[in-house]
C-alpha positions in Angstrom: -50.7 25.5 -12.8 -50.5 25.0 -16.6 -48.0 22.1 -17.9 -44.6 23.3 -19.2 -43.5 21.8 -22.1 -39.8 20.2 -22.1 -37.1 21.9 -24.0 -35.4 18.5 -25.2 -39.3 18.3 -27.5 -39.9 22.2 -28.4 -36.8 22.0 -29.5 -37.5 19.2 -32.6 -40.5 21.3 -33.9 -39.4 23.2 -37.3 -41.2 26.3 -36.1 -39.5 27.0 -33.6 -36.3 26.9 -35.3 -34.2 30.2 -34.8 -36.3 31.4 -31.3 -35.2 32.6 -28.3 -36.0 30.4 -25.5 -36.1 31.1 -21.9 -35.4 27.8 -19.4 -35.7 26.9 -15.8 -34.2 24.0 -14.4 -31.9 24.0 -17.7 -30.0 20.6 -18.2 -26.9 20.2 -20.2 -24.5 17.8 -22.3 -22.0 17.3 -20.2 -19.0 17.5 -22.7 -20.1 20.1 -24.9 -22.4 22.9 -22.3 -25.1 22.7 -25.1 -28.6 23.0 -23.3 -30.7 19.7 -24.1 -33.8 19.8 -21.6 -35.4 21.8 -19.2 -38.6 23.6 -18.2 -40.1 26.0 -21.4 -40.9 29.1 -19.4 -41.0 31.6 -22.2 -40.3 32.0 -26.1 -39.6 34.8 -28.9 -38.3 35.2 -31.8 -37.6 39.0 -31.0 -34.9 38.7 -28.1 -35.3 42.0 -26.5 -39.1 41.1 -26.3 -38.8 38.1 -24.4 -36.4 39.6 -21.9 -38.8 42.6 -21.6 -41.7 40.0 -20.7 -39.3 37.8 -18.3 -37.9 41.2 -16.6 -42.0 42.2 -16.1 -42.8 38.6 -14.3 -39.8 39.4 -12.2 -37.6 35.9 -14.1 -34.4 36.4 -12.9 -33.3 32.6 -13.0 -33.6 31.1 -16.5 -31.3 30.3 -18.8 -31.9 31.9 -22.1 -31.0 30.0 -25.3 -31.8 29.9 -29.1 -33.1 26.8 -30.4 -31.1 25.9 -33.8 -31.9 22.7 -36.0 -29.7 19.9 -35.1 -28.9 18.9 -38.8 -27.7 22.2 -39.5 -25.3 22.5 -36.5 -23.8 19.0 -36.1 
């Protein structure tokens, strides 16, 4: 089975700014809920798309966030 990448690093790369990620094994900050790692298992930028896909493979257990830049947000 492929490799995975890790939220906590897809979520630094600029061009992924603004897309809808789905997560397994979704870890997160403790005092604010935010997710901050966890197991890429899918991505969009159309969020109805990605659901459709997840739906089709039968993904019934991810967690489903949107990654935002941390400068803008903090």
């Amino acid at each position: 089975m492929p490799h995975q990448p890790r939220f906590a690093a897809f979520r630094r790369v600029s061009e992924f700014f603004g897309c809808w990620v789905a997560l397994e094994e979704c870890v997160y900050e403790e005092q604010s809920s935010t997710p901050v790692d966890g197991e890429v298992v899918d991505h969009d930028f159309d969020l109805a798309s990605l659901c459709k896909r997840l739906k089709a493979r039968g993904v019934s257990q991810s967690a489903v966030v949107r990654v935002c830049d941390a400068r803008r947000t903090g």
